[in-house]
N, CA and C atoms as an extended XYZ file, in Angstrom:
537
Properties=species:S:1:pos:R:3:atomname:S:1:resname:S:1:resid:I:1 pbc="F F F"
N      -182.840       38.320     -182.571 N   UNK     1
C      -183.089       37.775     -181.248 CA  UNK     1
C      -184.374       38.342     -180.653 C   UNK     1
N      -184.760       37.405     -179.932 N   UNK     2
C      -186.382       37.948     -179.399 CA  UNK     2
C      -185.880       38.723     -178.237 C   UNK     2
N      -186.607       40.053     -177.896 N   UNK     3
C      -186.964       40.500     -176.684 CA  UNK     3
C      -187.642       40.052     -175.594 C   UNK     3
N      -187.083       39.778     -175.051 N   UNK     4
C      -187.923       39.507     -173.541 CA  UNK     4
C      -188.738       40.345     -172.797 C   UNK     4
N      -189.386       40.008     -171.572 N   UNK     5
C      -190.017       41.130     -171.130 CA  UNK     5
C      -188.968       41.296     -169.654 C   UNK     5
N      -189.800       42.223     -168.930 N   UNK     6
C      -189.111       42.876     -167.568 CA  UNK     6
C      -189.270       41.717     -166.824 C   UNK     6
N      -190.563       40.800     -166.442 N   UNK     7
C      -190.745       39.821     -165.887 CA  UNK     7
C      -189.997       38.537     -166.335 C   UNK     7
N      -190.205       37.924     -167.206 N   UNK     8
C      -189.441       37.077     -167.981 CA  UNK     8
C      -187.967       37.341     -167.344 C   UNK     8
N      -187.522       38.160     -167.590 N   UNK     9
C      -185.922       38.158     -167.514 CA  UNK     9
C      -185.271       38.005     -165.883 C   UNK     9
N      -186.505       38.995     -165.327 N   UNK    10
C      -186.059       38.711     -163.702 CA  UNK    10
C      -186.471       37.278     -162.971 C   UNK    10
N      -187.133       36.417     -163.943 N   UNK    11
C      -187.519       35.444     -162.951 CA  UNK    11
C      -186.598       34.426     -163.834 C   UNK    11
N      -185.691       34.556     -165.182 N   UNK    12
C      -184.751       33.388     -165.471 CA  UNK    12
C      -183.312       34.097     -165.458 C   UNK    12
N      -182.764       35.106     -165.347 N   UNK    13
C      -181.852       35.708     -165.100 CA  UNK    13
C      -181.070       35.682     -163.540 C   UNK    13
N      -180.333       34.893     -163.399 N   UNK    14
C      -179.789       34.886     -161.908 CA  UNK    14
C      -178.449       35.463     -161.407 C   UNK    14
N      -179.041       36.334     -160.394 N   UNK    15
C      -177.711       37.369     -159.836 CA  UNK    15
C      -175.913       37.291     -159.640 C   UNK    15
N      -176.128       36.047     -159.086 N   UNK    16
C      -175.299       35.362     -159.199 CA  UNK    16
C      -174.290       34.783     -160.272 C   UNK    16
N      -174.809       34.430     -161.184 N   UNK    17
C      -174.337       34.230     -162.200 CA  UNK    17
C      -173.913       35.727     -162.943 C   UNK    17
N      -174.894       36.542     -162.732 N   UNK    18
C      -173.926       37.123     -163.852 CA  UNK    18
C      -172.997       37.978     -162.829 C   UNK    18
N      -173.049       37.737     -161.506 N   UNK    19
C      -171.762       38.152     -160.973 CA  UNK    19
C      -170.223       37.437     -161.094 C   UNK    19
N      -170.536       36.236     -161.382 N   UNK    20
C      -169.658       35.081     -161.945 CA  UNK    20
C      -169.468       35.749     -163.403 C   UNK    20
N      -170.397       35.989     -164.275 N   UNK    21
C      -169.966       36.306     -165.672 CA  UNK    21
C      -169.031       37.772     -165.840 C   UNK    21
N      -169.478       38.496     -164.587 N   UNK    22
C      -168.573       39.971     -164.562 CA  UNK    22
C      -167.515       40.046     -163.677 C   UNK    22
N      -167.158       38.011     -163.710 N   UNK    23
C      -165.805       37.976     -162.439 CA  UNK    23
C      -165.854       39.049     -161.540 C   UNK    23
N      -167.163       38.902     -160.600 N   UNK    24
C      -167.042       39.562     -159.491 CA  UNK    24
C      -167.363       38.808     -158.381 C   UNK    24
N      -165.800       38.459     -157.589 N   UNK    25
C      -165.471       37.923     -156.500 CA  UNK    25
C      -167.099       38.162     -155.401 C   UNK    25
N      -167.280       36.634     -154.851 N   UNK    26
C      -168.605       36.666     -154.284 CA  UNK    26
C      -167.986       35.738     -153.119 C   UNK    26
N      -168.196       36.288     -151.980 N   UNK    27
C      -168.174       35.482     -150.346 CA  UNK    27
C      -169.108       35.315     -150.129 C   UNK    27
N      -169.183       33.852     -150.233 N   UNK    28
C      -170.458       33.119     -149.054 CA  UNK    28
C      -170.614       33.188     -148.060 C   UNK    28
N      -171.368       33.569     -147.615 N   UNK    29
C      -172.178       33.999     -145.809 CA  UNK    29
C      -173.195       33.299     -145.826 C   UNK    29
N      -173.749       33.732     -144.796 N   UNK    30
C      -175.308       33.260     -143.865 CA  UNK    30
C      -175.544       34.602     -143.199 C   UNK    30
N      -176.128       35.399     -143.477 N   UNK    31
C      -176.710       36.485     -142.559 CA  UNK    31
C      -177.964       36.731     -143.083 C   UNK    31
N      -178.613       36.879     -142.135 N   UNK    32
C      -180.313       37.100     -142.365 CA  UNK    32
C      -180.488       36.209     -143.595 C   UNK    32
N      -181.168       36.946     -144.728 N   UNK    33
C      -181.531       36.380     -146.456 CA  UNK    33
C      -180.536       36.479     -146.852 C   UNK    33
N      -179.388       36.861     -146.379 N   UNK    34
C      -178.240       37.181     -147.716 CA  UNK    34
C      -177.545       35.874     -147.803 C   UNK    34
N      -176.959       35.296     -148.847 N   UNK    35
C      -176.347       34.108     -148.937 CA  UNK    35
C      -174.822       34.368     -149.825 C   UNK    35
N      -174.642       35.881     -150.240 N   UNK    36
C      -173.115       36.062     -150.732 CA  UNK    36
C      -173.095       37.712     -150.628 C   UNK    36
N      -172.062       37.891     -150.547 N   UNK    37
C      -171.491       39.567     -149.938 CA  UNK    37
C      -170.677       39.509     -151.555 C   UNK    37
N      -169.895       40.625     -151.419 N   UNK    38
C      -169.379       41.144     -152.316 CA  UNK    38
C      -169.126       43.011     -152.618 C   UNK    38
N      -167.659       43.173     -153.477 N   UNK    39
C      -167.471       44.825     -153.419 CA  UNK    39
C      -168.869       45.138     -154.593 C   UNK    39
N      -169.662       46.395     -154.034 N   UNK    40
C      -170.506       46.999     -155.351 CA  UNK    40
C      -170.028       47.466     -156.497 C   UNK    40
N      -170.324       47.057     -157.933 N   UNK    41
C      -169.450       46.678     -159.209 CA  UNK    41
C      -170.293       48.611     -159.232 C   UNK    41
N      -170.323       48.769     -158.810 N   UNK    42
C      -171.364       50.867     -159.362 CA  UNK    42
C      -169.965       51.589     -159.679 C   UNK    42
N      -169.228       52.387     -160.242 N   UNK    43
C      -168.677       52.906     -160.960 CA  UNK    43
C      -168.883       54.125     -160.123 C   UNK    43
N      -169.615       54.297     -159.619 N   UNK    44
C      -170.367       55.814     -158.487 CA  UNK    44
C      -170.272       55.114     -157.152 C   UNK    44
N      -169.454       53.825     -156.996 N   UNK    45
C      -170.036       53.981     -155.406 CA  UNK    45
C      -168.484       54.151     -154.794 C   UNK    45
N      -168.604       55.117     -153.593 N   UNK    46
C      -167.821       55.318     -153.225 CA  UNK    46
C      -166.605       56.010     -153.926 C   UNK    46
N      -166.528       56.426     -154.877 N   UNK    47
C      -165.206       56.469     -155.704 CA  UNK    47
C      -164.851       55.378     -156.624 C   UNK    47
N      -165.253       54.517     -155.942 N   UNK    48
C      -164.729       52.857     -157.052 CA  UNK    48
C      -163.891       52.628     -156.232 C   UNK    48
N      -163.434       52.598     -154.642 N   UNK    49
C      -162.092       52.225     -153.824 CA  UNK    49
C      -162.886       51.736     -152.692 C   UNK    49
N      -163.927       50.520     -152.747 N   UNK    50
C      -164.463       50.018     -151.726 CA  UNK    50
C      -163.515       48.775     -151.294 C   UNK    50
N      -163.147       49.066     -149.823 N   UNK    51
C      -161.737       47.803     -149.097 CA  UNK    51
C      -162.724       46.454     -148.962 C   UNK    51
N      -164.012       46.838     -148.220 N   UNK    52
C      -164.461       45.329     -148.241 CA  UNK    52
C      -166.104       45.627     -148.411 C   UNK    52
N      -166.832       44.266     -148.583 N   UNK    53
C      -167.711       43.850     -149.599 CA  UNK    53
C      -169.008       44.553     -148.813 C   UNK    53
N      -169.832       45.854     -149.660 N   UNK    54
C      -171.120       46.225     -148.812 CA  UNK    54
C      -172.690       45.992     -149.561 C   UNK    54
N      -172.411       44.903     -151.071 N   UNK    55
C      -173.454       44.418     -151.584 CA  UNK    55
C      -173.444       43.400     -151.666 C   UNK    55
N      -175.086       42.612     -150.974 N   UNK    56
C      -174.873       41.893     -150.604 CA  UNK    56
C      -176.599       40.760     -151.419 C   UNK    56
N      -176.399       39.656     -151.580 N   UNK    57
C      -177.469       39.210     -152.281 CA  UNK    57
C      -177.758       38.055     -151.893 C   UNK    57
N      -179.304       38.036     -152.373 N   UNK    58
C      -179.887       36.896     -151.582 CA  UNK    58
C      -180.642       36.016     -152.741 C   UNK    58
N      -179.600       34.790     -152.741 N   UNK    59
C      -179.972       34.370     -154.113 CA  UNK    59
C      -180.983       33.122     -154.119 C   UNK    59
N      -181.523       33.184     -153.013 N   UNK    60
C      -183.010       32.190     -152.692 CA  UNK    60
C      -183.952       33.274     -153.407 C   UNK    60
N      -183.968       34.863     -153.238 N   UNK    61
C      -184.883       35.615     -154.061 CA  UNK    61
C      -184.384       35.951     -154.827 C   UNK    61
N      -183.116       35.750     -155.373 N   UNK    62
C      -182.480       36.804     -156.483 CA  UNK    62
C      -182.898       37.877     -156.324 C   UNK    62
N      -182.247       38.756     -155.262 N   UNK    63
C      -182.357       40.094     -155.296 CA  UNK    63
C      -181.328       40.384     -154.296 C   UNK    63
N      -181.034       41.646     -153.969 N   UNK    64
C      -179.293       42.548     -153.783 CA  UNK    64
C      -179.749       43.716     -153.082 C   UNK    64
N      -178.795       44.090     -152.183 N   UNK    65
C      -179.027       45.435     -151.263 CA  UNK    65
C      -177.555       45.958     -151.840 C   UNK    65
N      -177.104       47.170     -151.811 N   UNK    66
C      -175.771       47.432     -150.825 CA  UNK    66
C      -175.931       48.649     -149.852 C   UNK    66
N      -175.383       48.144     -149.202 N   UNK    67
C      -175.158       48.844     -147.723 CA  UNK    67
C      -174.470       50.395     -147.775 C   UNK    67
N      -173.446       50.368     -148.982 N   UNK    68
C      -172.829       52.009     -148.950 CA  UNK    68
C      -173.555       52.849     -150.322 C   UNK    68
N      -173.996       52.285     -151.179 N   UNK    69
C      -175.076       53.028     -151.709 CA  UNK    69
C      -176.093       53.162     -152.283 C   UNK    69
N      -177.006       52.271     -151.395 N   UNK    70
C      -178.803       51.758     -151.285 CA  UNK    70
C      -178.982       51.339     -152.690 C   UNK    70
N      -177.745       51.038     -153.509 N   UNK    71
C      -178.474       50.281     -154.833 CA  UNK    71
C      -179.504       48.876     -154.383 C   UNK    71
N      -180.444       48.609     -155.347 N   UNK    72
C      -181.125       47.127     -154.942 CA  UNK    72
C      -182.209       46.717     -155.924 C   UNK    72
N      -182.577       46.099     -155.769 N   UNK    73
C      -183.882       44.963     -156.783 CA  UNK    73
C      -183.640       43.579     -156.722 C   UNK    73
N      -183.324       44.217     -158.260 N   UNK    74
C      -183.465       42.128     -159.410 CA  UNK    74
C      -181.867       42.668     -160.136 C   UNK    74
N      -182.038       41.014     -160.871 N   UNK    75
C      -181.226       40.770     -161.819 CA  UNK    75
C      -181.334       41.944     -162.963 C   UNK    75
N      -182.330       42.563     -163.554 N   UNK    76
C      -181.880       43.815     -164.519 CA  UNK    76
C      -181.311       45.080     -164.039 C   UNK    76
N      -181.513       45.226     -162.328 N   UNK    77
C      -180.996       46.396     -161.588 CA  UNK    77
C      -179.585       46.156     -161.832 C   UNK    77
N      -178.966       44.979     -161.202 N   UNK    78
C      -177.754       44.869     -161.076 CA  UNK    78
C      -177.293       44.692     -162.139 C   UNK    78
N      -177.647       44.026     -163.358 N   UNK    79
C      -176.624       44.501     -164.905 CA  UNK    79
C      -176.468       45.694     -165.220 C   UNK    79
N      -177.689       46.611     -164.719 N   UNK    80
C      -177.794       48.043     -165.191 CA  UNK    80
C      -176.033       48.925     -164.313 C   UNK    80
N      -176.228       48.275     -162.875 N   UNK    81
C      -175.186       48.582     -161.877 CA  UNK    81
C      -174.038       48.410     -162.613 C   UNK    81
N      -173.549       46.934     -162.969 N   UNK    82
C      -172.510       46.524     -163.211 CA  UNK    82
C      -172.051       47.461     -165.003 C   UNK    82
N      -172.979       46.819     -165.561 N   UNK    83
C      -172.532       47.940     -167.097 CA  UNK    83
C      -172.534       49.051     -167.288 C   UNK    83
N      -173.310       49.972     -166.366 N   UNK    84
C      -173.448       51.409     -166.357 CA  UNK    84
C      -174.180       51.520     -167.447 C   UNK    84
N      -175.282       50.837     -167.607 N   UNK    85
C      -176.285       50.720     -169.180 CA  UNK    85
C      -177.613       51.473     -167.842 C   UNK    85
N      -178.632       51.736     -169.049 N   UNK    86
C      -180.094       52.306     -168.795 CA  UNK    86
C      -180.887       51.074     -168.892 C   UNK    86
N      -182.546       51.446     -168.548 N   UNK    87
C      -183.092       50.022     -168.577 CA  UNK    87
C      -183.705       49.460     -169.491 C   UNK    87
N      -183.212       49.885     -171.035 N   UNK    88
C      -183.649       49.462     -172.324 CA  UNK    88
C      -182.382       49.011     -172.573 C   UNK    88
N      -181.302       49.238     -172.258 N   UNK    89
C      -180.026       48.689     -172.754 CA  UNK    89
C      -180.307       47.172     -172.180 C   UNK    89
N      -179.845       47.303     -170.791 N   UNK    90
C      -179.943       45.920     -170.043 CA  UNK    90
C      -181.125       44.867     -170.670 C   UNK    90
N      -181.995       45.331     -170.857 N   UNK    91
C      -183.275       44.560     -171.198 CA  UNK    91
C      -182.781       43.371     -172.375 C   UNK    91
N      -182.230       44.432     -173.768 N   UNK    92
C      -181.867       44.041     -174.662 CA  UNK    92
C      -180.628       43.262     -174.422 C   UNK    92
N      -179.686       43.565     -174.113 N   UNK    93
C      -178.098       42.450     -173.327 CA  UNK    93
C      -178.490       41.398     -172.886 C   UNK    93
N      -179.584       41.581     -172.085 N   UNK    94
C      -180.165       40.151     -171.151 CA  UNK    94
C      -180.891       39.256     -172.031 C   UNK    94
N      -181.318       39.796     -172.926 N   UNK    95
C      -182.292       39.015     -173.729 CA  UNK    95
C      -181.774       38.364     -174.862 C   UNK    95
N      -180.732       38.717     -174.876 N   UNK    96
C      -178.902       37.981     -175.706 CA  UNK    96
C      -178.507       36.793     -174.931 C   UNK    96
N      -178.279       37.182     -173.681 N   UNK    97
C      -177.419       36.167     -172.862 CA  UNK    97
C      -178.132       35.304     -172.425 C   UNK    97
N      -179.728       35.360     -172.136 N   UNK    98
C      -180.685       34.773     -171.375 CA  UNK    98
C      -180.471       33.274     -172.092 C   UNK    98
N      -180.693       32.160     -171.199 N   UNK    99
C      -181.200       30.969     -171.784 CA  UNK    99
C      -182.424       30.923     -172.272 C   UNK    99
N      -182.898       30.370     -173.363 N   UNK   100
C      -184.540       30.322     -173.594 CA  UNK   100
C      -185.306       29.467     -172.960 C   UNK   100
N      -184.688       28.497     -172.586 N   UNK   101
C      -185.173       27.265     -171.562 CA  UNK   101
C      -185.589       27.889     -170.334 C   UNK   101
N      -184.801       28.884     -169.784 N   UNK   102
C      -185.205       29.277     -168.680 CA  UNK   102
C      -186.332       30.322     -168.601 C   UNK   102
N      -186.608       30.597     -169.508 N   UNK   103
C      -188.153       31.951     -169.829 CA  UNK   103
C      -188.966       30.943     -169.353 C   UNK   103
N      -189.650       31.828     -168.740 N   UNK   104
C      -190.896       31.330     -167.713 CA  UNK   104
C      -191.037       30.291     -166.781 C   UNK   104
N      -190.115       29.738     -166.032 N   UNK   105
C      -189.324       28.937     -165.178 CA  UNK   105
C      -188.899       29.300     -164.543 C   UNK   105
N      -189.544       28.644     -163.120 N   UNK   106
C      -188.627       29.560     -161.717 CA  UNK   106
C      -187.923       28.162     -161.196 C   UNK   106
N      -187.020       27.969     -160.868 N   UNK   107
C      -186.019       27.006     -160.455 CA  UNK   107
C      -186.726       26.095     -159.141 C   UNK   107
N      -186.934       24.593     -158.910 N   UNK   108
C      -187.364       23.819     -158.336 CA  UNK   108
C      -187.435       24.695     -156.971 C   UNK   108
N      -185.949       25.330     -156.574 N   UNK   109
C      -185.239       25.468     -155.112 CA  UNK   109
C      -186.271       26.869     -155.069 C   UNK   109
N      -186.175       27.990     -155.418 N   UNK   110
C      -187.489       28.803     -155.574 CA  UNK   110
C      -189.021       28.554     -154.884 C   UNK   110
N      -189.401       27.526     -155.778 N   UNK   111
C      -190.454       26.852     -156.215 CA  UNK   111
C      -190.942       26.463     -154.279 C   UNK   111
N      -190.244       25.615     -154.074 N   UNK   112
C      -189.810       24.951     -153.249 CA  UNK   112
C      -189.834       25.907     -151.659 C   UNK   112
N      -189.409       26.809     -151.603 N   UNK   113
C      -189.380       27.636     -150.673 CA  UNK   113
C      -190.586       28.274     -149.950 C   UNK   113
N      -191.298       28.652     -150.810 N   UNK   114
C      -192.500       28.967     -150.493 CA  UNK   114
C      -193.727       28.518     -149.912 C   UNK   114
N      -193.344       26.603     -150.208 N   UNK   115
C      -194.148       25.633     -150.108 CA  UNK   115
C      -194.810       25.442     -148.802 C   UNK   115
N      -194.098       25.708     -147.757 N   UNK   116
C      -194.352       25.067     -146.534 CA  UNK   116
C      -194.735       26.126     -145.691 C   UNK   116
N      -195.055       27.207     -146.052 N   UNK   117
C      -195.816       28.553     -146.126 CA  UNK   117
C      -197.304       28.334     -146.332 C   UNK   117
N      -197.494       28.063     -147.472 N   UNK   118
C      -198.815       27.793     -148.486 CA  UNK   118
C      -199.732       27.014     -148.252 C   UNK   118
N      -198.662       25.761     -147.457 N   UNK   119
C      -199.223       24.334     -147.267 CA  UNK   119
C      -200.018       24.604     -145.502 C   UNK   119
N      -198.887       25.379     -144.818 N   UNK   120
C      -199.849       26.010     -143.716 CA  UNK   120
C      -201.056       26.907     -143.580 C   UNK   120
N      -201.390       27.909     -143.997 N   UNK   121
C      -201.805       28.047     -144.489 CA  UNK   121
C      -203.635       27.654     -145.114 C   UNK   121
N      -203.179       26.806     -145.664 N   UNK   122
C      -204.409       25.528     -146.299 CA  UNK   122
C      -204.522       24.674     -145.029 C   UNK   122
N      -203.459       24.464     -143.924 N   UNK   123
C      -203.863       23.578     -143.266 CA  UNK   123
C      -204.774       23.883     -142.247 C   UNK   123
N      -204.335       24.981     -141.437 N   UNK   124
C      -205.351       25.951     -140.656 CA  UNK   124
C      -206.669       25.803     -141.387 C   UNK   124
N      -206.700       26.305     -142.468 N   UNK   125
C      -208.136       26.908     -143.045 CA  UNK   125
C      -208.764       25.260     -143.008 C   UNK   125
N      -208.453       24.177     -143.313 N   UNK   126
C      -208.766       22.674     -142.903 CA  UNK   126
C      -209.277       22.846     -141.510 C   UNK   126
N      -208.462       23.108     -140.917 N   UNK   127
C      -208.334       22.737     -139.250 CA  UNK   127
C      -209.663       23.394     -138.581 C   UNK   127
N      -209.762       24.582     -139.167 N   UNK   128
C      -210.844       25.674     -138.083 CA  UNK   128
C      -212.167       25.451     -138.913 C   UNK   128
N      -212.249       24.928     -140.089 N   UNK   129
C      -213.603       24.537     -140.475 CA  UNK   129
C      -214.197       23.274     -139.781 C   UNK   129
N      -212.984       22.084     -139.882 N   UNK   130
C      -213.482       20.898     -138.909 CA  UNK   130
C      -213.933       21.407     -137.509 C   UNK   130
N      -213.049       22.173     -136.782 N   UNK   131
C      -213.495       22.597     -135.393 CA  UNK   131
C      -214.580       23.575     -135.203 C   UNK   131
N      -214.811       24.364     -136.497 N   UNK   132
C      -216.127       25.237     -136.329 CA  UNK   132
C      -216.830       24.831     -137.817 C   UNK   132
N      -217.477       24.210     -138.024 N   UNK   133
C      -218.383       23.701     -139.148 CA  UNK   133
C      -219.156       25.141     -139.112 C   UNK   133
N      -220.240       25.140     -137.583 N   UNK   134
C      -220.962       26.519     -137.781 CA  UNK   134
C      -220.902       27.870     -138.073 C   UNK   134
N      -219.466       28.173     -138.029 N   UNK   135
C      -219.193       29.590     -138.679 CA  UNK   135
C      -218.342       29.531     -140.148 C   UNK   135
N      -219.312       28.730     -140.956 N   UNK   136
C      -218.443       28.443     -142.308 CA  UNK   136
C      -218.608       29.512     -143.323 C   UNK   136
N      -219.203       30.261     -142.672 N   UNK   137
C      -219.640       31.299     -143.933 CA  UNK   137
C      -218.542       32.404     -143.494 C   UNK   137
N      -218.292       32.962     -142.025 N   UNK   138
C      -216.976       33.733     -141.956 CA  UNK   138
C      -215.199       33.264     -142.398 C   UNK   138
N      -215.514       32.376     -142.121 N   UNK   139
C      -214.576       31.132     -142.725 CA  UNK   139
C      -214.342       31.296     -144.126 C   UNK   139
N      -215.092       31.347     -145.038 N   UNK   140
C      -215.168       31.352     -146.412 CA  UNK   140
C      -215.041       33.132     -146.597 C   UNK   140
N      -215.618       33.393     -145.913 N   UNK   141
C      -215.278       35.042     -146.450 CA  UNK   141
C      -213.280       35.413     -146.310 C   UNK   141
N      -213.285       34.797     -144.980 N   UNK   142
C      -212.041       35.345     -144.628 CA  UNK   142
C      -210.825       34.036     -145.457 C   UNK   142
N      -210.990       33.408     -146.447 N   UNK   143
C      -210.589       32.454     -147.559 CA  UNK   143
C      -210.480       32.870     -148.581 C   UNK   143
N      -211.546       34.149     -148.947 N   UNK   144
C      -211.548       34.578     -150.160 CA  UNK   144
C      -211.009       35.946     -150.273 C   UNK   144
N      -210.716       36.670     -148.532 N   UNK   145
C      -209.660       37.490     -148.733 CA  UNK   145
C      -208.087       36.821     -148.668 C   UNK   145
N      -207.899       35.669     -148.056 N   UNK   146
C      -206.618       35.320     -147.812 CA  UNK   146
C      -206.348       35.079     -149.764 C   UNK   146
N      -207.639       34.494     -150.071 N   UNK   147
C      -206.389       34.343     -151.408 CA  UNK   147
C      -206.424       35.532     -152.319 C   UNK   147
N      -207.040       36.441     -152.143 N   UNK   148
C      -206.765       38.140     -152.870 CA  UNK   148
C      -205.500       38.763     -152.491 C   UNK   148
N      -204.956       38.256     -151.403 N   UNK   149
C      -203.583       38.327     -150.568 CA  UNK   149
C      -202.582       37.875     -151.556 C   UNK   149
N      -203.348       36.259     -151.364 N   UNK   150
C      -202.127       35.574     -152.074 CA  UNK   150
C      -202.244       35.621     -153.627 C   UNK   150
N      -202.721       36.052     -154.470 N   UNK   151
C      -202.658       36.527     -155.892 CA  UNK   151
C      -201.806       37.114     -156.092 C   UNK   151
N      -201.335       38.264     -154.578 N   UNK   152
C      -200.327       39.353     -155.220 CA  UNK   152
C      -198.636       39.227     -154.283 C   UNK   152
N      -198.780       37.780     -154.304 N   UNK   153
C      -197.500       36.804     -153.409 CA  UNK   153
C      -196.812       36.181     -154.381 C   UNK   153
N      -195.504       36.703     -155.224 N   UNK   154
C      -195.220       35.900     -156.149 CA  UNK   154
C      -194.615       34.623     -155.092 C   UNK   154
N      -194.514       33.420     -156.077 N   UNK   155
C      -194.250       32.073     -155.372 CA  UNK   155
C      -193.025       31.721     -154.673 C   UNK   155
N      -191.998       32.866     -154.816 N   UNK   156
C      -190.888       32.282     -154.253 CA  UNK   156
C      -190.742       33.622     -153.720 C   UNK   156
N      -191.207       34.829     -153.103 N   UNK   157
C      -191.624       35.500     -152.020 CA  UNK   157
C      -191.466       35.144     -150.990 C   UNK   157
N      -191.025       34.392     -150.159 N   UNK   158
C      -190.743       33.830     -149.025 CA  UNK   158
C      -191.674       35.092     -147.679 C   UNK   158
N      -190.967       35.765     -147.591 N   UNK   159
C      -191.119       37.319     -146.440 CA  UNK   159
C      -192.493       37.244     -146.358 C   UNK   159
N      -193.070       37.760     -147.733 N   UNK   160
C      -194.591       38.184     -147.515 CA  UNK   160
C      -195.492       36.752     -147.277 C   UNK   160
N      -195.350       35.985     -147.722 N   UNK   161
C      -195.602       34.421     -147.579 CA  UNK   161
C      -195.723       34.025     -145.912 C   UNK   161
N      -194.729       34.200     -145.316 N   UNK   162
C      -194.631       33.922     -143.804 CA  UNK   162
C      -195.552       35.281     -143.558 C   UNK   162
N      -195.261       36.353     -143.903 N   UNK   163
C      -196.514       37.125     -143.186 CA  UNK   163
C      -197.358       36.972     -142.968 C   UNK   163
N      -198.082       36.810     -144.321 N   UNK   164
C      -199.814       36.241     -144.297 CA  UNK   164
C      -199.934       34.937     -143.299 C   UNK   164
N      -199.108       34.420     -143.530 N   UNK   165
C      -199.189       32.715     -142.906 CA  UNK   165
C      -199.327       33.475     -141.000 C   UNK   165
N      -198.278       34.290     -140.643 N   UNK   166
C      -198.554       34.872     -139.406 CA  UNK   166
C      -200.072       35.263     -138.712 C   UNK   166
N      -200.334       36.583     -139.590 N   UNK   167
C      -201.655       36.942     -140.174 CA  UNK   167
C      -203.087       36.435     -140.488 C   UNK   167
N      -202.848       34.988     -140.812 N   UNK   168
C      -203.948       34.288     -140.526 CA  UNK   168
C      -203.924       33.715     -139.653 C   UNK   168
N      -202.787       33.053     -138.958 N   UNK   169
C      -203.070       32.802     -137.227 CA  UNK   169
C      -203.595       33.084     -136.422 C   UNK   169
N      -202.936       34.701     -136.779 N   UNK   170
C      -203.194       36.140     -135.641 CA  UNK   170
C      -205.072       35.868     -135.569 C   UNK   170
N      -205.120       36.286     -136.745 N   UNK   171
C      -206.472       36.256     -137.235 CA  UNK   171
C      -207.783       34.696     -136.208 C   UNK   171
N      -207.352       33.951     -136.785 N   UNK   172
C      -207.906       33.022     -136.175 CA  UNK   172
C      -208.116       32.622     -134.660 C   UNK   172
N      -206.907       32.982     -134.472 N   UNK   173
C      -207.035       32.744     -132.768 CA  UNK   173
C      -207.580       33.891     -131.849 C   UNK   173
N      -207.587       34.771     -132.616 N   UNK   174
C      -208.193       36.127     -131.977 CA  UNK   174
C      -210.076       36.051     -132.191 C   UNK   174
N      -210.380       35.728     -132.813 N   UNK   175
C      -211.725       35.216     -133.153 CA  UNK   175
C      -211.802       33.894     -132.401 C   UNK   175
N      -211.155       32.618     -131.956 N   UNK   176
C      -211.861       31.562     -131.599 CA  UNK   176
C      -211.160       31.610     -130.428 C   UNK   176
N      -210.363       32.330     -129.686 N   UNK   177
C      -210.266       32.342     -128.272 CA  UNK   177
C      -211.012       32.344     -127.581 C   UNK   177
N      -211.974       33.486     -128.119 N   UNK   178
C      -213.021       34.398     -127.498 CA  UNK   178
C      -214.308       33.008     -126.864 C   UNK   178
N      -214.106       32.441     -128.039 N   UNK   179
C      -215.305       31.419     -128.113 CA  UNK   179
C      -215.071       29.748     -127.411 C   UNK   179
């Protein structure tokens, strides 16, 4: 079987599922990013006698907090959690169970999330060149830092995505108020 890499696995490996594969009971919520609660499968947390659910995951990012003992990441954190494996074990398990279809494929709904972030974004940077043609050269400078920004924004990042998108507002209107 081929090895996968660290990336590969966290972007086709989903939390969820293999909380389903380690029949571990998952409640659907709505709070903040989190979209399912659940008891922490850690073998160390608490004793192993947790009454109700303090890890909690957000499976628009595939990634997991818990609340009683700051475990968190990706999908290889939490197999590591759930099996009590190291992070060459998990690597190798995952790269067993993984679909191959799904290597290098981030899911439409992912994909999708980020979009209307991105698309703002581009639209501003449209908008303030039509309204200031004459300052196209600060314009272009401050374009070629926004996308050094966004190089290091993976695509379904949502958080940092709305930041920048904030950030260049901030940015813009603080410069063309003035004027």
């Amino acid at each position: 079987m081929r090895r996968y890499s660290k990336e590969e696995l966290i972007k086709a490996v989903n939390i969820v599922d293999l909380a389903e594969r380690f029949a571990i009971g998952l409640d659907p919520i709505n709070s903040g990013n989190f979209t399912h609660r659940c008891k922490c499968p850690s073998k160390e947390h608490k004793g192993g006698t947790e009454r109700t659910g303090s890890l909690y995951i957000d499976s628009d990012n595939n990634n997991f907090y818990c609340f009683g003992c700051s475990a968190s990441n990706n999908a290889i954190d939490f197999y590591m959690l759930c099996k009590d494996v190291d992070f060459s074990a998990a690597l190798q398990a995952l790269s067993d169970i993984v679909d191959p279809a799904k290597i290098g494929k981030v899911s439409t709904k992912k994909r999708s999330v980020n979009m209307p972030q991105l698309f703002e974004i581009s639209t501003s940077f449209r908008e303030i060149q039509k309204a200031h043609p004459e300052d196209l050269e600060w314009i272009e400078g401050f374009m070629k830092k926004t996308d050094q920004f966004l190089e290091n924004i993976d695509r379904y990042d949502v958080s940092r995505a709305k930041d920048l998108l904030k950030k260049v507002k901030f940015v813009i209107r603080r410069r063309y108020s003035k004027k």
